[in-house]
N, C-alpha and C positions, 0 to 999 in steps of 0.2 A: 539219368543224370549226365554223362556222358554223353550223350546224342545235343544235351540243351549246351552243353559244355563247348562243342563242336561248333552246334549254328551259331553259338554267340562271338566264340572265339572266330570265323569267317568272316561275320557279319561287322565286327568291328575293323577287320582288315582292310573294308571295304571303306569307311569314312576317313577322309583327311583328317588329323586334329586340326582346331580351328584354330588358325595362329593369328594374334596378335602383332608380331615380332617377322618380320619379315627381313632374312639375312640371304646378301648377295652378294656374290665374290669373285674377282677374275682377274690373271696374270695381265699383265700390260705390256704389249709388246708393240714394235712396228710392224710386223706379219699381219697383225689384226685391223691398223689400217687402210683404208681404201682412195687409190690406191694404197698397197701394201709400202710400208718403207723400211729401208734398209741401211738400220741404226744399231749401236751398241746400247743404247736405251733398252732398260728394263724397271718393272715394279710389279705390285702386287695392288689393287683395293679391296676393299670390302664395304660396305654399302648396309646400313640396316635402315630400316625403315619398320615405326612402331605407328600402329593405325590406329591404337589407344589413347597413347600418350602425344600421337601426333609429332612426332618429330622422326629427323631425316641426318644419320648420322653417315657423315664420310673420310673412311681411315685411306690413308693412299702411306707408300713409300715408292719412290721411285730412285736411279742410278743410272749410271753410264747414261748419260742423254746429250748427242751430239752439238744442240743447240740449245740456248739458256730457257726455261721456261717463262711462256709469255701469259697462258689462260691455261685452265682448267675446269672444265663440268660436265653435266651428265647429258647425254644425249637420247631422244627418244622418239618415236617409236618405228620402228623400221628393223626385217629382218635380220641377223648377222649378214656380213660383205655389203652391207648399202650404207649410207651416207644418210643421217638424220635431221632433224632441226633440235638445235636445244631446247633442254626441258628444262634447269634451273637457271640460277640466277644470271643475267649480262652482267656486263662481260665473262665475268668469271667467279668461280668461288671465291666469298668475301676474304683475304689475308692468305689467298694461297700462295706459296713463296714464288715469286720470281726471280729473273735475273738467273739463277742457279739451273745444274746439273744433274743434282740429288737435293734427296731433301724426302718431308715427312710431312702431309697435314694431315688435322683430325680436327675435324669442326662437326657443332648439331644444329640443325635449324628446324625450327617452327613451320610444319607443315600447313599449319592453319592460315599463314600467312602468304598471302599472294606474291610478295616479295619475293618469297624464296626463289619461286620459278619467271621462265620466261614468262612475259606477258601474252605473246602467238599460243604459250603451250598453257596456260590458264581459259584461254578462246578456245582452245583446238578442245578441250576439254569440260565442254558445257559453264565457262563461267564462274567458277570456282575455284576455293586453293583445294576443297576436299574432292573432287572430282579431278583433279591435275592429281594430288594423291593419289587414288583408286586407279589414276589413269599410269600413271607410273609403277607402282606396284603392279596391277597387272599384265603390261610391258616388260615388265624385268622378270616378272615368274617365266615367263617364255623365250627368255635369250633378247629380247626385242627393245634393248636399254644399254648403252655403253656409256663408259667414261674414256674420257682422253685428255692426255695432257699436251698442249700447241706448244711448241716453242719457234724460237728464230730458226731455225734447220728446216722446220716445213710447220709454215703458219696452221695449215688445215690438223694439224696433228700428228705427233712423231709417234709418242707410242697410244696405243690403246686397249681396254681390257672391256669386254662384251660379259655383262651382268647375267652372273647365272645363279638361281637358287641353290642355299647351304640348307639341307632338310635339316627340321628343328630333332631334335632328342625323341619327343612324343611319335614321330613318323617310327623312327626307328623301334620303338617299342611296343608299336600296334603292327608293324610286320615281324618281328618276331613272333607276338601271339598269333599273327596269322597263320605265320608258318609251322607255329606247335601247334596250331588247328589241324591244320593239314598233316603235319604227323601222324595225332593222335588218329583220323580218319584211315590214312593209310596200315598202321599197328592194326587197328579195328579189322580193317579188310585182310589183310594177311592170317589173322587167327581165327574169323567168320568169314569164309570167303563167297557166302548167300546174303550178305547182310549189304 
């Protein structure tokens, strides 16, 4: 019982759970853009993207920002330190605040909709709004996804924060039994040390 206890507990360590819900999150600074710039600007985003429900949700705050904001959206796909083409909407995120220093958006849009994104990044992606999905989400599971917010201080973007996955809850709970797999295996070998 024990032995079945062992391979099952390994063998589930080894499958992702299959998420749904894809959460992406990253500090926003000028360090991060390319060039790097060198501003009191700071924030936070976070980024979820549901491949169910099809929608594309984006939390931002931002502060100390030398220059008023002009545009905000996501950029994709291209390693961290390189310079992207946009992946959503022109110009900018619909009603993200301008004019301003600091400030707060939190808007959801309809991934199913071509709208959302650039229309290059709907091409660049076989033709689709569900394929610019897929293509976006798996850009961003690999660092390969930024947001940045433009202002007047430097049009190309003052601060920016490079999209990295938040593992869901389930991740963590399938390495934990992995790891009491592994325990139990170790315990096992210590008191049968032929086994």
């Amino acid at each position: 019982m024990k032995k079945a206890f062992t391979a099952l507990s390994l063998m589930l360590a080894t499958f992702p759970a299959a998420a749904t819900v894809h959460i992406f999150s990253a500090p926003l600074r000028g360090a991060d853009e390319v060039p790097a710039v060198v501003t009191t600007g700071t924030g936070n985003t976070l980024v979820t993207i549901d491949d169910v429900a099809h929608t594309l949700r984006v939390q931002a705050t931002f502060s100390g920002l030398v220059g008023n904001t002009t545009l905000a959206h996501i950029h994709c796909c291209t390693p961290p330190g390189s310079n992207a083409d946009v992946a959503t909407e022109l110009p900018s995120f619909p009603a993200f605040p301008t004019g301003v220093q600091s400030g707060t958006y939190d808007a959801t849009f309809d991934t199913t909709d071509v709208g959302t994104y650039n229309p290059a990044f709907v091409t660049a992606s076989g033709g689709t709004a569900a394929g610019a999905e897929a293509a976006l989400i798996s850009a961003a599971q690999i660092g390969y996804a930024y947001l940045n917010i433009h202002t007047s201080f430097v049009g190309s973007g003052e601060i920016r924060g490079v999209l990295q996955p938040v593992p869901e809850p389930g991740t963590y709970a399938l390495l934990a039994l992995g790891l009491a797999g592994l325990g139990l295996v170790q315990a096992r070998r210590r008191r049968n040390p032929t086994a």
